[in-house]
C-alpha positions as CSV (number, residue, x, y, z in Angstrom):
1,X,-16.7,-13.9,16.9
2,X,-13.3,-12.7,16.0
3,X,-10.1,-11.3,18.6
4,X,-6.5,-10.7,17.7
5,X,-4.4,-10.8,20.3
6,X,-0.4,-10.8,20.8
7,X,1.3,-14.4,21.3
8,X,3.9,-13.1,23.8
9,X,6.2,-15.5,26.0
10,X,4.0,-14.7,29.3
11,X,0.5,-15.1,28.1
12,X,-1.6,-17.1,30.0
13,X,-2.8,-19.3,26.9
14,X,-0.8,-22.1,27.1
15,X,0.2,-23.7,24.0
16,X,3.1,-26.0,24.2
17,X,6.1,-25.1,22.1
18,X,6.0,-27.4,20.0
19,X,2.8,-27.3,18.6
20,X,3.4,-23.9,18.1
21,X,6.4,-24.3,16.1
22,X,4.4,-27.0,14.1
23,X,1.7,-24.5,13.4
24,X,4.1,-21.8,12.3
25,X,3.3,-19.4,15.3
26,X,6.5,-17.3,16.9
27,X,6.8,-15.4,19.6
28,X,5.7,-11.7,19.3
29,X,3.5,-12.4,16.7
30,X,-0.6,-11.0,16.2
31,X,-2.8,-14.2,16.3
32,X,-6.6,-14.5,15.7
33,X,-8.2,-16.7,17.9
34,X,-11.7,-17.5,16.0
35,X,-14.9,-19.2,17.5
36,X,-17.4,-21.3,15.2
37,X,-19.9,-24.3,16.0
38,X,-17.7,-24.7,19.7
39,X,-14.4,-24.6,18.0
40,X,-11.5,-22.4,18.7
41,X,-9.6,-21.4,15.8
42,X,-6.1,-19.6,16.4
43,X,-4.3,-18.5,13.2
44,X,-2.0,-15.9,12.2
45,X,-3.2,-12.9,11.8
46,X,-2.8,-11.1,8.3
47,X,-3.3,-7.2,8.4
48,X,-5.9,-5.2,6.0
49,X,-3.3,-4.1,3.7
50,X,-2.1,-7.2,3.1
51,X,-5.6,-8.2,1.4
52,X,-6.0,-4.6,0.6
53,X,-5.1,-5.0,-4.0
54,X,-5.8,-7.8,-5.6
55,X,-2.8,-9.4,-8.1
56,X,-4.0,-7.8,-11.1
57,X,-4.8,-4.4,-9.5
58,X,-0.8,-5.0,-7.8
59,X,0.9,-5.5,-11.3
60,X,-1.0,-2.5,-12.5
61,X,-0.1,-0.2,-9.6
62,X,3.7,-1.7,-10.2
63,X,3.9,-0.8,-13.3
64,X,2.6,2.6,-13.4
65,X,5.1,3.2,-10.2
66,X,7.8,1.7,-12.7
67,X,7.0,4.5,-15.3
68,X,7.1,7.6,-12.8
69,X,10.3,6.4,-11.7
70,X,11.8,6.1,-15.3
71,X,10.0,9.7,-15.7
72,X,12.5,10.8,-12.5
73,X,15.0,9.4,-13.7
74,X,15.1,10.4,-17.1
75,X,14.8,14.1,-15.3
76,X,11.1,14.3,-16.3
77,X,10.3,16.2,-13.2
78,X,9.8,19.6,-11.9
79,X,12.7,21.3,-9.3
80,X,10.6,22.4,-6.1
81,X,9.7,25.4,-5.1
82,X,10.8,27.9,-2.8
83,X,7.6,29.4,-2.3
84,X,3.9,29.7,-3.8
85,X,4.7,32.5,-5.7
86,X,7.4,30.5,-7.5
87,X,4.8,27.8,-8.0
88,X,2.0,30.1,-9.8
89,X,4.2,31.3,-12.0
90,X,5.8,28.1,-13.2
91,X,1.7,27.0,-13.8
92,X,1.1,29.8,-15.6
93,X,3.9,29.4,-17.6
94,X,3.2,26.1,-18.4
95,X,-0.6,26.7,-19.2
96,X,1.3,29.7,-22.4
97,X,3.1,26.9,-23.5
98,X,-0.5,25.1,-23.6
99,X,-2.5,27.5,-25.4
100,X,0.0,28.4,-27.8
101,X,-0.2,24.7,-29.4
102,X,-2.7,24.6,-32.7
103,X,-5.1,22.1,-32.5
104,X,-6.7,20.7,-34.8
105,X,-10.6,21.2,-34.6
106,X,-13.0,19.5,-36.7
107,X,-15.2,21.7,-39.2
108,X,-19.1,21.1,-38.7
């Protein structure tokens, strides 16, 4: 069994200051109190998202967030729109510029 609770000034678990400051618990902050084997476990408590990528999967997600902003700055990127109208035409536009592009196609 698993509860977070808030460690706030008045609650009525009384952990003395000291220990608190030795475990590296401040006021205000979430704390999971755990329960295994007749033990009572009380850690700080770490959030989904902060487990949510793994390292690898971070630097991977950095980098490509590293590329669109060199893409923004480098003035890769479209003006918006005032309305969809605007919008559809710019697509279609682009999609001209698309299909007037030779390819190459391989001979069977």
């Amino acid at each position: 069994m698993s509860v977070v609770v808030k460690n706030k000034v008045r609650t009525p678990l009384v952990v003395p200051p000291s220990v608190r400051r030795l475990a590296g618990h401040k006021n205000d902050q979430d704390l999971e109190f755990r329960v295994s084997g007749g033990v009572i476990i009380i850690r700080p408590w770490r959030s989904v998202s902060d487990d949510e990528y793994t390292p690898r999967q971070r630097r991977v997600i950095d980098a490509r967030l590293a590329k669109a902003d060199a893409d923004v700055k480098a003035g890769r990127v479209s003006a918006p729109f005032s309305d969809h109208a605007e919008f559809i035409d710019a697509l279609h536009k682009e999609a001209a510029k698309l299909l007037t592009k030779k390819t190459k196609r391989q001979v069977r």
